[in-house]
N, C-alpha and C positions, 0 to 999 in steps of 0.2 A: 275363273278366279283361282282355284284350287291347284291347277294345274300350272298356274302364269307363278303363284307365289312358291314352287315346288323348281320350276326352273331357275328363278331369280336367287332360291336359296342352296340351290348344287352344291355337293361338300367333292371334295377330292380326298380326305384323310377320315381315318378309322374314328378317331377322334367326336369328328363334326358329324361321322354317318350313326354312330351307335346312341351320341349325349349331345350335339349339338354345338360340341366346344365349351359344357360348361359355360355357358357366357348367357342364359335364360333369364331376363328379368324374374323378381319372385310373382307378380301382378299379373304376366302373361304368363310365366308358367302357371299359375293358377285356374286361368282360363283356360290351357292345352288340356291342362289333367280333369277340367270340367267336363271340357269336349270329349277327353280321351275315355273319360269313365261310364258319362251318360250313353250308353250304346243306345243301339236301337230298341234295345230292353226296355231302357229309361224312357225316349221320348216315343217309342211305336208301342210295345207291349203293355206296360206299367199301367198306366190308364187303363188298357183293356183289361187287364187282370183286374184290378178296383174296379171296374163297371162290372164285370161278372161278379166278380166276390163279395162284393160292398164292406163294410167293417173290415174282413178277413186280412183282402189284399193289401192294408198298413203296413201287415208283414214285412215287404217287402221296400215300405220306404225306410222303416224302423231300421232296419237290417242294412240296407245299403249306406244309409247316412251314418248312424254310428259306426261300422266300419273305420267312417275318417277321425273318430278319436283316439280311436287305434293307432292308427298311422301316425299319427300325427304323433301322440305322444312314445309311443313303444319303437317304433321302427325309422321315420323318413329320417331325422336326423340323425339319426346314427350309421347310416346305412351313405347320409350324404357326406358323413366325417370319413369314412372309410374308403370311400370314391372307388376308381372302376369301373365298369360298364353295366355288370349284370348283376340279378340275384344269386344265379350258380359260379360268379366270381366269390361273393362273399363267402357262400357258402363252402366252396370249395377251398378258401384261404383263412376262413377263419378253423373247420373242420379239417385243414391241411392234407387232403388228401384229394386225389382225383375222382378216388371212387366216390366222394361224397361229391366232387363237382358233377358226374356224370349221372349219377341218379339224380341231381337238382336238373339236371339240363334235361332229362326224361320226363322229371315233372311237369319243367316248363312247357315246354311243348305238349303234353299233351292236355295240358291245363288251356294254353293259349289256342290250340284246334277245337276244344270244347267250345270254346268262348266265339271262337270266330263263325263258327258256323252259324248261330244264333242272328253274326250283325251281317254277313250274306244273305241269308234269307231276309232280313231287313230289307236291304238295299232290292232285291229280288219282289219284296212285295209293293215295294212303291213305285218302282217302274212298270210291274205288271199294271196298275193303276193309270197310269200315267202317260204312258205312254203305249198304252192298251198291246201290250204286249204278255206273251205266257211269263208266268213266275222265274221260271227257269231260264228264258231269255235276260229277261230284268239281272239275274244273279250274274249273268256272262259278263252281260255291259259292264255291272260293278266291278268285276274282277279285272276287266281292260284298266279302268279308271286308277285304280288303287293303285296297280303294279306300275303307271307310268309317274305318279307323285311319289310313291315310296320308295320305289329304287334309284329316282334322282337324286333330291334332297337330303335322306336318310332320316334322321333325329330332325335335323335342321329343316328341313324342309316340311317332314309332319310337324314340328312343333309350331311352325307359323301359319301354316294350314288350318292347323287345331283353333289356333286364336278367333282364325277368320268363320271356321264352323260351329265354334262356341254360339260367335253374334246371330250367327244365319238358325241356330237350331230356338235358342233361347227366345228370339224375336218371332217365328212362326211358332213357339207353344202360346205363346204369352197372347198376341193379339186375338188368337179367334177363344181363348179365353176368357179373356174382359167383353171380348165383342157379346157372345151370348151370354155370359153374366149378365151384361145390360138388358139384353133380349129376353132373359126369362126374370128376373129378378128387378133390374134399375138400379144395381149397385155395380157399379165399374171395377171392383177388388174380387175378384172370384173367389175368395176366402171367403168374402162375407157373403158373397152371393150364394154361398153352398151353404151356409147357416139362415138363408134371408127367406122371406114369403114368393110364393111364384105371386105374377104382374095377373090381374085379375081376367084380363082379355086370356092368360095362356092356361091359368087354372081353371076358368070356368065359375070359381066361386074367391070367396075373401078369403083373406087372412090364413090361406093353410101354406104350411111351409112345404120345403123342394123336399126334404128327405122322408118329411110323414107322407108328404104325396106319392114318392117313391118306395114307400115302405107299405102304402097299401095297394099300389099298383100289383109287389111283389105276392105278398101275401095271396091277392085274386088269382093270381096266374102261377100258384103251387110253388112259389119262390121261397125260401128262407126273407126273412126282415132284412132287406139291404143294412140298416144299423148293427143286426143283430152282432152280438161277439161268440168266436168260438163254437161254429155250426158245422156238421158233417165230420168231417176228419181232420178238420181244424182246431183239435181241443189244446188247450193250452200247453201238451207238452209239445204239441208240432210248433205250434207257431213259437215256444221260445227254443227249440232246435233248428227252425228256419232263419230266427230273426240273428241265435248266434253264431250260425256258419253262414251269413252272408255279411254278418261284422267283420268278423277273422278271414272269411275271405277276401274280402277287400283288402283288411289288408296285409294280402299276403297273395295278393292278383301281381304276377312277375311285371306286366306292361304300365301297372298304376306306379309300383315302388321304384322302376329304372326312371321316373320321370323327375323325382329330386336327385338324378343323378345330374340333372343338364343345368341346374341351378351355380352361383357362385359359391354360396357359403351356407354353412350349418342353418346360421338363421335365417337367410333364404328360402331354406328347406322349410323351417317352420312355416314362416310365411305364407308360402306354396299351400298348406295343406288350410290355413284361415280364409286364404283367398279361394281355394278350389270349391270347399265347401260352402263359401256365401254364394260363389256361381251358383253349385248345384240346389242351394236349398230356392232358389229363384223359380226352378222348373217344378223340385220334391215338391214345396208348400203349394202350388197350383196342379196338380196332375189329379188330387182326391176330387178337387171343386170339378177340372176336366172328367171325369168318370161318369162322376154324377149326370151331369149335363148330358153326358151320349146317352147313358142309360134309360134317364127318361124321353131324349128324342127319341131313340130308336123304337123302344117298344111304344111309345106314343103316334109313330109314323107307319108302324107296322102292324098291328097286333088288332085281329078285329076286319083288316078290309080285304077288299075283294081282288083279284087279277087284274082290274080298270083301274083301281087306286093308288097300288103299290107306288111311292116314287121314285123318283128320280132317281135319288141319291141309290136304293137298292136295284133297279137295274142297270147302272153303272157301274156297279161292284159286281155284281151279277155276273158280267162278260169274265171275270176275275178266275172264278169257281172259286170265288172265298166264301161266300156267302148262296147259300141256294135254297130254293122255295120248292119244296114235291110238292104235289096236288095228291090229295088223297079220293076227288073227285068232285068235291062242294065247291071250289074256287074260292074257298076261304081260306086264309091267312091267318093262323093261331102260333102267338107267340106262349112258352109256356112250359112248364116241367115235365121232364118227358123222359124217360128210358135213356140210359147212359151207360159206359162201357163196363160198367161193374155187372151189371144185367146181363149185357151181352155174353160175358167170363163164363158167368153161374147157367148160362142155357135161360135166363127166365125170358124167352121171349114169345110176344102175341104176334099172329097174323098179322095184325095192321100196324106194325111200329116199323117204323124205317133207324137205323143204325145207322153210324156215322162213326168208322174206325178212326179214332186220332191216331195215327200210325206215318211210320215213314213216305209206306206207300201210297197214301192217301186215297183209297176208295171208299164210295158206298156202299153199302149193301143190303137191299133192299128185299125182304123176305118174301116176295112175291117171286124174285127171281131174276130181275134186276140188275145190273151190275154195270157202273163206270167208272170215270175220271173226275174228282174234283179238288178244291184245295183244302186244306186243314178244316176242320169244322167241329166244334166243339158241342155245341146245346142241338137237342131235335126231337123231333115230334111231329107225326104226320102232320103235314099243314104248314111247318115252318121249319128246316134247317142253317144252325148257324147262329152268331158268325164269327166268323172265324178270329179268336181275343187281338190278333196283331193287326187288323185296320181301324179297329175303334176311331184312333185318335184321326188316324188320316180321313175317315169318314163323317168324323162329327160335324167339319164345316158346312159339307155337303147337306147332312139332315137340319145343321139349322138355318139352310138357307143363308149362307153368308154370300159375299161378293168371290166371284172366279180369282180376282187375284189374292186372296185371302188360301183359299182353297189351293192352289199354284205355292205358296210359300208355304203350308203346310209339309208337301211335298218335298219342298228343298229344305225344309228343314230332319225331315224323314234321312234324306239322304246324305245332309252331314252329320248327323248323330251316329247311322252305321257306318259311312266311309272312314270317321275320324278314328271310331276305336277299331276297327278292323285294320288299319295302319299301322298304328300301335304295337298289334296284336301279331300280325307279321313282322314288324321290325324284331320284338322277342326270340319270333322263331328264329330270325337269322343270327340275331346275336349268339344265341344258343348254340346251333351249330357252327357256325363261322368263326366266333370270338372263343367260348367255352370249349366247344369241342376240338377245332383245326387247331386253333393255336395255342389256347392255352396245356392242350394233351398230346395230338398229334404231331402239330410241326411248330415247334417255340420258334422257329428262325424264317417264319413265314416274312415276307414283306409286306409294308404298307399295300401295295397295288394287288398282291395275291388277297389279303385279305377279304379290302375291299370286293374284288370282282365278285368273291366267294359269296360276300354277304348280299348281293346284288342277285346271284343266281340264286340264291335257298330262295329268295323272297319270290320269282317266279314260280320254283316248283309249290310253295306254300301256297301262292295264291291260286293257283288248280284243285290242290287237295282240297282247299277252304271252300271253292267254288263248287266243286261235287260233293264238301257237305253243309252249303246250301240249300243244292238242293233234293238231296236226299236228306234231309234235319231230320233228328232223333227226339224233337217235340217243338212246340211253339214257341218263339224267340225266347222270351222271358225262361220259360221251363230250362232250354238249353243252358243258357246262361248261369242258372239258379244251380245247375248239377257242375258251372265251372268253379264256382266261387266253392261250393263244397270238396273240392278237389283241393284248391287251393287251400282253405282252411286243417284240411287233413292232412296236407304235405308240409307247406313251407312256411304257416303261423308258427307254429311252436316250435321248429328248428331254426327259424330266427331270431326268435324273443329268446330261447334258449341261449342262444348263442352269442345275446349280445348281453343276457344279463347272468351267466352261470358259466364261469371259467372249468367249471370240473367237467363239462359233456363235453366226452369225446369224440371221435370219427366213428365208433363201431355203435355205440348209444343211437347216435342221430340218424347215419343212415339206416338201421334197422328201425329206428321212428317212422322218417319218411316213409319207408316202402309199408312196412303195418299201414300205417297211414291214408295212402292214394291205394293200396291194392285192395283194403277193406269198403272202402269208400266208391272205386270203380266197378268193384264187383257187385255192391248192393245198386246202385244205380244201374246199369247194364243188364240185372236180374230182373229188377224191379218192372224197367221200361219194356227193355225187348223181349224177356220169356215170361212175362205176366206174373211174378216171383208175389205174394203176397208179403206186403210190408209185416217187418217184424217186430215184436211187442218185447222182443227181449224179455218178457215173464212177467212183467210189473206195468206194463200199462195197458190202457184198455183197449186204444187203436196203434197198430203200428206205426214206425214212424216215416215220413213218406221220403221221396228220395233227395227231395228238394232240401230236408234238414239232415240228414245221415250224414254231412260235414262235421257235423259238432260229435257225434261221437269218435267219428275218423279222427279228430281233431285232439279229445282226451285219449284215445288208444296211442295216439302217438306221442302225449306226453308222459301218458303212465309208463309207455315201451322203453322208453328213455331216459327219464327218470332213475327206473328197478336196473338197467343194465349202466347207467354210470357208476353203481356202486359197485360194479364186479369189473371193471375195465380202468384203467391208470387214467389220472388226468392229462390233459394236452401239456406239450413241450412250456417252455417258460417262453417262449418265443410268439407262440400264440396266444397264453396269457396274457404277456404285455400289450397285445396290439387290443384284447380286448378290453385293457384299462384305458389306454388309447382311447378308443370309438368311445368310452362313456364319460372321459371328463371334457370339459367343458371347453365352446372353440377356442380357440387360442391359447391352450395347455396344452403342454408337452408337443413334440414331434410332429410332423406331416407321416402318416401312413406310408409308406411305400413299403409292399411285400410281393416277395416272387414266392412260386408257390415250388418247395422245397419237401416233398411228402416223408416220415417221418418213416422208417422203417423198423 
């Protein structure tokens, strides 16, 4: 289907490949920018993180949902007044300068390869499933797929794509949903079935509800209170540094904000971002109740039996190396708190504890002497390793015993959540180089056809890059993701919102923002992840901050940078001024935008 609606929508002009021709109803661009946002993050990872995290992982819906009142009010319309293709258009014409379009085009991209890598290994873990194939296969296949819809179509052809993966993703969250809300509960709203009493056949006794059941499940097996708030390195200033660099990253994600660029009109625009959002809260407000539900299948199906018992469902993931059982020698299966990579750092370790490096390379390491090949693997403890946070969702149907074709749409719905924004997220890249870079810097008198080919091949070489880091990923779908949205919040929020609401920052302000910005921001991340960098406390808190929220500092460093140096640097030309009174009065005041970009010497 993806592939028929991707030929049917072929663009031959720059126009139709980069925004679709502007001609986007605001109701389905609503639904594209559902699809385009909800990555694999949203419907593979997301859940898994809330099943591991319980309370904690809100974080992350808190954060991505408000995001769109950001957008929605600070940026999409004014960004659709100003029209163009890209963010490093804007940026570059509102800041009049190339050097500020050519750092925006650096951000972009390496904000959009951050992001991408997360929904490859998506698309890589559910064919490994699926098609019982290695992970790293699963990622290849994806990458055929993408490259033959994205470089047909362009905008056009992702955007009608997106429509149709919106329905396929939304509809495989939803049913097995409600299905085991019924199953464990007898209430058909999984909302209410994550507040309701488990069904007396599943509890064993009356009247106790899902979450106290799961809260002393937790407690037995050395767990934090699944309810509890603000456990471990979760304290209050991480999760409201996480929650406000995945707001501001949103919106200030280059592949979410070019999507009111395909709309007709300013209040289009708006529209887009009312309508994208009641998509997505469709999936947000059902993902907490889906958490729950794995969480207590899974340790309910696992935890306690013997090598004859194990089901189904975990030796079918099994074959995966997502998920894996050591024998310590009892042929008992002990689900439970256990030794984890902070341990590992400090040397505290015993003879009998098995490790489980979350690392690029993905091995275990087995203090016996040990040593192989498995797939990411997060929780462990002799007796039970795993599993790994990004099959949660695709596995729940499996432990609640649902129907194969339940199970089967899960699946497709896996793989238009990552295909959809991984599209996106490519198109970005090509825009970047092909539109911002060739033409707009290198060769203004490029032609239509030069163009186009141009952005046709970046999107090849992108889709390799993306696909080797698939599957070499630099953390668990979600995590990846979490460290793009902080890039973005550090780079291109507050030299947008700058720029559309404070005519005095200039070119030399902003782009010293930007770089402070993403260089502070990449470097803690990168330290953090790859040289074991211990998070830092800055002098005034108790636990560092972790990498996941070190956006929001990125994100003030780059306002204060810019800020203190617009008062030593002349205001923009009267020319830029103008267009920026432009972008903010209201549609149908004053002029159509048209600006060439004319750099100020």
């Amino acid at each position: 289907m993806y592939l028929s609606i991707a030929w049917f929508s072929r663009v031959r002009d720059t126009k139709g490949f980069y925004v679709a021709g502007r001609g986007v109803p605001a109701i389905a661009n609503g639904m594209a920018t559902a699809a385009d946002w909800m990555s694999a993050a949203s419907y593979i990872s997301m859940a898994g993180l809330i099943s591991m995290m319980g309370y904690t992982g809100g974080v992350y819906l808190m954060g991505w949902t408000g995001g769109y009142v950001l957008l929605a009010l600070l940026i999409a319309p004014y960004l659709r007044k100003f029209g163009h293709f890209t963010v490093p258009d804007f940026i570059g014409d509102r800041y009049n300068s190339n050097v500020a379009r050519l750092v925006a085009v650096v951000c972009a991209i390496f904000v959009s390869f951050t992001y991408v890598a997360g929904q490859m290994r998506g698309v890589g873990v559910v064919f490994s499933r699926f098609l019982e194939v290695d992970v790293n296969v699963g990622v290849i296949i994806g990458m055929v797929i993408v490259f033959i819809y994205a470089t047909l179509g362009g905008m056009k052809g992702i955007t009608w794509t997106q429509v149709a993966q919106y329905w396929v993703l939304i509809t495989a969250f939803l049913i097995p949903a409600i299905a085991i809300s019924i199953k464990l509960t007898g209430h058909p709203i999984p909302q209410i079935g994550l507040g309701s009493t488990l069904e007396p056949e599943i509890a064993g006794t009356h009247g106790i509800a899902l979450l106290e059941k799961l809260n002393q499940i937790q407690v037995d097996l050395g767990f934090d209170r699944y309810t509890d708030t603000f456990v471990g390195s979760w304290n209050k200033v991480n999760v409201f540094c996480v929650v406000l660099a995945l707001m501001a990253g949103t919106a200030g994600l280059p592949h979410v904000i070019v999507r009111f660029y395909t709309v007709k009109s300013v209040k289009a625009a708006r529209w887009s971002a009312f309508w994208a959002l009641l998509f997505i809260s469709m999936l947000y407000l059902t993902a907490p109740a889906t958490a729950a539900f794995a969480r207590y299948y899974m340790i309910q199906s696992l935890n306690g039996k013997t090598v004859e018992q194990l089901p189904d469902w975990f030796q079918n993931w099994e074959k995966t190396g997502l998920i894996l059982w050591m024998d310590d020698g009892d042929g008992m299966v002990r689900y439970c708190a256990g030794v984890d990579n902070e341990i590992f750092r400090n040397g505290k370790l015993t003879t009998n504890d098995l490790i489980v490096i979350n690392r690029s390379h993905q091995k275990w390491i087995d203090t016996g002497g040990t040593e192989g090949n498995d797939g990411r693997i997060v929780m462990r403890q002799k007796g039970l390793s795993g599993p790994d946070r990004d099959i949660i969702v695709l596995a729940t149907p499996e432990m609640a015993e649902l129907a194969d074709w339940i199970i089967a749409l899960v699946a497709a719905g896996g793989l238009a959540a990552a295909l959809s924004t991984a599209s996106g997220l490519l198109l970005v890249i090509s825009a970047s180089i092909s539109h911002d870079l060739y033409y707009r810097v290198i060769n203004p008198k490029a032609t239509e056809k030069q163009r186009l080919l141009l952005g046709r091949t970046v999107i090849g070489f992108a889709v390799v890059v993306a696909g080797l880091l698939g599957i070499y990923p630099p953390g668990f779908v979600s995590q990846v993701v979490a460290f793009a949205f902080g890039l973005a919040a550090a780079s291109f929020f507050p030299t947008i919102v700058l720029g559309i609401f404070n005519k005095r920052v200039g070119t030399v302000p902003a782009v010293c923002g930007m770089l402070v910005g993403i260089v502070f921001t990449a470097y803690y991340i990168i330290t953090c992840v790859f040289f074991e960098m211990d998070p830092w406390t800055f002098g005034i808190f108790e636990i560092g901050i972790n990498p996941q929220g070190i956006g929001t500092v990125g994100m003030l460093l780059n306002f204060v940078i810019t800020l203190i140096l617009t008062l030593f640097f002349r205001a923009p030309g009267k020319k830029v001024q103008n267009m920026v009174d432009l972008v903010r009065e209201p549609e149908g005041v004053g002029p159509a935008i048209e600006i060439e970009t004319a750099p100020e010497h």
